[in-house]
C-alpha positions as CSV (number, residue, x, y, z in Angstrom):
1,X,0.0,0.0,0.0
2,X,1.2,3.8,-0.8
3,X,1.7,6.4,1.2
4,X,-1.1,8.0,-1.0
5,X,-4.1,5.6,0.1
6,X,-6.0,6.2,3.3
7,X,-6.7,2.7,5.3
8,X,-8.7,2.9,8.2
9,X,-8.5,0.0,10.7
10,X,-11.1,-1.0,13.6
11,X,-11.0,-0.2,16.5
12,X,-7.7,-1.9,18.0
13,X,-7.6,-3.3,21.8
14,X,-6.9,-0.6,24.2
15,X,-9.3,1.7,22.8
16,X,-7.3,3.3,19.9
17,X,-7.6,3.6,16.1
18,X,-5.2,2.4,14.0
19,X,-5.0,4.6,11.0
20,X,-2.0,4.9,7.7
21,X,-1.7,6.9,5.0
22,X,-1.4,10.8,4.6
23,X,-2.5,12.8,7.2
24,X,-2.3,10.4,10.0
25,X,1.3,9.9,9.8
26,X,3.5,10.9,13.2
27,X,6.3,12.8,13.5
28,X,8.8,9.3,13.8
29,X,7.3,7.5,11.3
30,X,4.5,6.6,8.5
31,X,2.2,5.4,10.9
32,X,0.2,5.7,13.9
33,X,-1.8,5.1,16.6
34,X,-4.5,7.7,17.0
35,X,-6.3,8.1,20.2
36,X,-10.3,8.4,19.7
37,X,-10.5,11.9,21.2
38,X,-9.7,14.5,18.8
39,X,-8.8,18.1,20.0
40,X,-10.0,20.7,18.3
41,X,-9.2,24.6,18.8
42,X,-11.6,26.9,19.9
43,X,-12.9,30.6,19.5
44,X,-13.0,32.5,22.7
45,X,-16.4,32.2,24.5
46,X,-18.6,35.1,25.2
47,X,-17.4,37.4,28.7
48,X,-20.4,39.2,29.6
49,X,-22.1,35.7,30.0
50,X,-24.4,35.4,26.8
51,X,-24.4,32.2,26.0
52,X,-26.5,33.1,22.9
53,X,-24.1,35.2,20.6
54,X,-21.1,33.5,19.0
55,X,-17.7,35.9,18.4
56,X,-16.4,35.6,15.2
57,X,-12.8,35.1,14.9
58,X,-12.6,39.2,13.7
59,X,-14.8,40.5,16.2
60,X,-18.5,41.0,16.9
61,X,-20.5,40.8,13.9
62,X,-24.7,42.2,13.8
63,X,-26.8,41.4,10.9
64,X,-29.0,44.0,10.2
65,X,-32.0,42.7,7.9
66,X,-34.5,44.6,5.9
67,X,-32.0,46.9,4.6
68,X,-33.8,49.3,2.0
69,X,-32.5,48.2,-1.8
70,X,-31.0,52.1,-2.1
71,X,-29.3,52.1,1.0
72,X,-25.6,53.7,0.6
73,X,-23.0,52.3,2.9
74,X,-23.1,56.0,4.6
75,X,-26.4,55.3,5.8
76,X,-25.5,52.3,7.8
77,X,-22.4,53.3,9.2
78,X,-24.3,56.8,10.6
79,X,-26.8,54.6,12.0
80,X,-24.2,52.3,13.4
81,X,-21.4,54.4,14.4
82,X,-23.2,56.2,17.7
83,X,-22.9,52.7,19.2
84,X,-19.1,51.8,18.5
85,X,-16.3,52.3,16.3
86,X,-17.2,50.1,13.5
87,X,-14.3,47.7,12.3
88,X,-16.1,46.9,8.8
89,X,-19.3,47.0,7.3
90,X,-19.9,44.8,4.5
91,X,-23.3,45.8,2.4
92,X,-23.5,43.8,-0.4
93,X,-25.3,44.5,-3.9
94,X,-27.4,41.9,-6.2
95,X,-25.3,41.6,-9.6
96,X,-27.7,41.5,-11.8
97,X,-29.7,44.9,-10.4
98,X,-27.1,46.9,-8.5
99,X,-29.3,47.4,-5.4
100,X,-29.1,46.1,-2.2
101,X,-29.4,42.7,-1.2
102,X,-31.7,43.5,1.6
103,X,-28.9,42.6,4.6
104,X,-26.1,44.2,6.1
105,X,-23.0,43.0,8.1
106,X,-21.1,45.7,10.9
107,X,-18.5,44.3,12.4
108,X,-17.7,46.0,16.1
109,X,-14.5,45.1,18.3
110,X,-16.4,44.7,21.6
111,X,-19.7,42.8,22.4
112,X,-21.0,45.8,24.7
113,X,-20.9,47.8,21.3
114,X,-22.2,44.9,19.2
115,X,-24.9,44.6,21.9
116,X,-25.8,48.5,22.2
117,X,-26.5,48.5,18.4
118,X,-28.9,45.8,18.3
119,X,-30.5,47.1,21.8
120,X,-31.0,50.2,20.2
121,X,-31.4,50.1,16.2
122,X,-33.5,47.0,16.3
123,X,-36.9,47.8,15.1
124,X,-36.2,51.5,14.1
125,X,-36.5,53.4,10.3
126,X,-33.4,53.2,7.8
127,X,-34.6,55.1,4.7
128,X,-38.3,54.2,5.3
129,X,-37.9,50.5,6.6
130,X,-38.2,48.9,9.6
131,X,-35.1,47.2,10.2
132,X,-33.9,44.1,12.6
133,X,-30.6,43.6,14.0
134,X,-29.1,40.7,15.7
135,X,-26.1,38.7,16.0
136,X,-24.7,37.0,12.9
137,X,-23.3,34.6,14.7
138,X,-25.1,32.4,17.5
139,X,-24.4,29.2,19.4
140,X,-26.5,26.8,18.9
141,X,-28.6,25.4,22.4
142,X,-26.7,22.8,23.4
143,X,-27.7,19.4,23.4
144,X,-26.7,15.7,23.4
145,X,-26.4,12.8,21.0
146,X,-30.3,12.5,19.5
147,X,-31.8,8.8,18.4
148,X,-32.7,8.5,15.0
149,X,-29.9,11.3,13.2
150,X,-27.4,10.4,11.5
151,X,-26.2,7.5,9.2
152,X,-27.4,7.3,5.9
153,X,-31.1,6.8,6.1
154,X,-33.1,9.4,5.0
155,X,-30.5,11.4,2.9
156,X,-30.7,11.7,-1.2
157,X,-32.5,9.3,-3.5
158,X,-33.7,6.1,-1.9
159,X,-33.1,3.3,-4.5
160,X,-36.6,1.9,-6.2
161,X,-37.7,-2.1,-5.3
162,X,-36.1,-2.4,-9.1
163,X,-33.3,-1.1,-8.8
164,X,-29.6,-2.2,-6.2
């Protein structure tokens, strides 16, 4: 076998998984044993104690939906900026018509900014709309292993009585 194939082994005795090929190689050899926990790096949590909102790795980002089509970047960031020095602002346009998409991205450094803006633009008139901000990125609630999801059932085509 090549160092180019991936062969994955069952599950040896001691609780580890044998594994060759690129990618699981160690640093004395072409193969090794890999343990079954994996280790995996992590963003830094939330400090104020939302457990809700999510930090990007940037900073702090707030959607801000029902964006009118002729907005102008301008009159986001002078709604925004009151609340925070904004970091970016992305306001992005449809190709095909060269108005707004209807959605807007500002970026803020701290949460306490990111939190002030949605506190206080949520729900108020940009160019004759009602917009809604929030934060673009959320953790999801957490919960444990559910029966019934995952595998392969249920996913894509299922194969006809006719047809294996």
């Amino acid at each position: 076998m090549s160092d180019d194939e991936m062969n994955i082994d069952d599950v040896a005795a001691g609780g580890a998984v044998r594994r060759r090929g690129r990618g699981f190689q160690n640093a004395a050899g072409n193969d090794g044993t890999v343990t079954t926990e994996q280790k995996y790096e992590r963003l830094e949590s939330a400090k104020d104690g939302d457990t809700r909102a999510a930090r990007s790795v940037e900073g702090w980002i707030v959607l801000v939906t029902n964006v009118h089509e002729e907005a102008t970047e301008e009159d986001v960031t002078d709604r925004f900026a009151e609340f925070g020095e904004i970091k970016n602002l992305h306001l992005n346009l449809d190709r095909r018509t060269g108005y707004v998409k209807g959605y807007a991205l500002v970026e803020y450094e701290t949460m306490t900014e990111a939190q002030a803006a949605i506190d206080a633009a949520s729900g108020t008139q940009l160019l004759e709309q009602e917009i809604q901000c929030d934060y673009a990125f959320v953790r999801p609630p957490p919960s444990g292993p559910k029966k019934g999801r995952g595998g392969r059932e249920g996913r894509g085509r299922s194969a006809s009585p006719g047809r294996r």
